[in-house]
N, C-alpha and C positions, 0 to 999 in steps of 0.2 A: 157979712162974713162969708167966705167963698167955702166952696166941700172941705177943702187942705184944712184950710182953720179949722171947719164944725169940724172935721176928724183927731184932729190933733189934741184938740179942748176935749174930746169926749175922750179919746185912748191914749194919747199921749205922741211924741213925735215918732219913736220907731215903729210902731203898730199901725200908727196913721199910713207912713210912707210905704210900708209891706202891703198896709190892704190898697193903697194906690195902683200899686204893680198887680195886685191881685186881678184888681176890675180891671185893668188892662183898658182904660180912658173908657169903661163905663161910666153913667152917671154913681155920684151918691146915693139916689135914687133905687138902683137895684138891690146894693145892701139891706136898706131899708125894706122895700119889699119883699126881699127873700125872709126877712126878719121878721116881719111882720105874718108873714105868710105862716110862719112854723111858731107864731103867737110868742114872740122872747123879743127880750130890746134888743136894737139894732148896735148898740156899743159891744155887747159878749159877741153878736157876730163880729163884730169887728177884732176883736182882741184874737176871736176861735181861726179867724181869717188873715190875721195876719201871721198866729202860728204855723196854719197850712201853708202859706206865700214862703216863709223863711224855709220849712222844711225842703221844698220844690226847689228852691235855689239853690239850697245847698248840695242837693244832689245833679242840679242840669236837667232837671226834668222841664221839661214846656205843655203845659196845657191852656185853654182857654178858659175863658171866665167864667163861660157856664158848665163847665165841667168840674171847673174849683167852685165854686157854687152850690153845685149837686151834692160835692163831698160833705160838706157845712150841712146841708140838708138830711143825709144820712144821718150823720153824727146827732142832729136834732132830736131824728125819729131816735135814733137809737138808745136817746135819753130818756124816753118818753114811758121805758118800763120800768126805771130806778125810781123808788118813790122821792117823792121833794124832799126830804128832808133828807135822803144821803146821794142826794143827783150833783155832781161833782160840775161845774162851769164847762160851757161849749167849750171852751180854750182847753182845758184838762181832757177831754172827752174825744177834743180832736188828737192832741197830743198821743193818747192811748189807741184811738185806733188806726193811725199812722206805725206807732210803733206794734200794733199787730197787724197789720193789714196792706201797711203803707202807700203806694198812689202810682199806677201804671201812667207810663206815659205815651202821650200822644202816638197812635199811629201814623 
């Protein structure tokens, strides 16, 4: 099974194809380790990362991968003072601070 598939089987095909754009022909690999990094499965980053990718497109913004990356990252930490039991999914979390915050684009 190639990335496209494991993406696909784990988030499904539109979230697959957004986080594709997202890494911008990084490995699958980075996902993973961004994910692994901020200790959460690599499938909620995926879902959190492809809400980020849709958002960016729909406005024409361009950033790179390690920049969309960083934001996933934020949003992690930023989860990390809700207690578990009312911590709301990376994908929700991105979602929220997009819509407070939203995402500068490239210089």
């Amino acid at each position: 099974m190639n990335e496209r598939d494991t993406l696909v089987k784990a988030v499904g095909e539109a979230d697959a194809f957004a986080m594709l754009r997202l890494l911008d022909g990084c490995a699958l690999c980075t996902l993973v380790d961004a994910a692994d990094e901020a200790g959460q499965d690599w499938p909620e980053w995926a879902r959190a990362g492809a809400v980020l990718q849709r958002w960016i497109e729909a406005r024409g913004i361009t950033a790179d991968a390690r920049r969309k990356i960083g934001y996933l990252h934020c949003a992690a930490e930023g989860l990390k003072t809700v207690p578990a039991a009312m911590r709301p999914t990376l994908a929700v979390a991105v979602t929220d601070f997009l819509a407070a915050h939203g995402f500068a684009a490239d210089a």
